[in-house]
N, C-alpha and C positions, 0 to 999 in steps of 0.2 A: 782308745781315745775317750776324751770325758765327754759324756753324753750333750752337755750345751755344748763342747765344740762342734760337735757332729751339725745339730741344728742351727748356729750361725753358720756353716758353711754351707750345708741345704737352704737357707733363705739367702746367701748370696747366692748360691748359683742359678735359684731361680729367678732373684733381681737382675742380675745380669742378662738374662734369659729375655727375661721380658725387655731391658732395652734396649739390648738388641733386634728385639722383634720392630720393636717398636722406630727405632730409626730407622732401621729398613724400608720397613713398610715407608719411612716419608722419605726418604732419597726415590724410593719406586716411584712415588707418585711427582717427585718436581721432577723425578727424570722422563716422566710420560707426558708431562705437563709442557717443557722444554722442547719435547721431541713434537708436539703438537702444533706448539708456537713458532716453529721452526718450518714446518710443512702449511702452513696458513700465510707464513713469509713467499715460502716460496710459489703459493699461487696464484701472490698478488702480482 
């Protein structure tokens, strides 16, 4: 393969890489966030 293809496919996959991390990481946190709001309900 041609040497730029190789490295556009190495900086997508590590953009990819990273957005994944990175919506993760905020689904984790509205889902702990959620699960808090939730347990604060219920001990009113």
């Amino acid at each position: 393969m041609e040497q730029g293809l190789m490295v556009a496919i190495v900086v997508n996959i590590i953009g990819l890489t990273i957005a994944v991390w990175f919506i993760r990481s905020r689904l984790l946190a509205k889902l702990a966030e959620v699960e808090a709001r939730k347990t604060r309900k219920r001990e009113d």
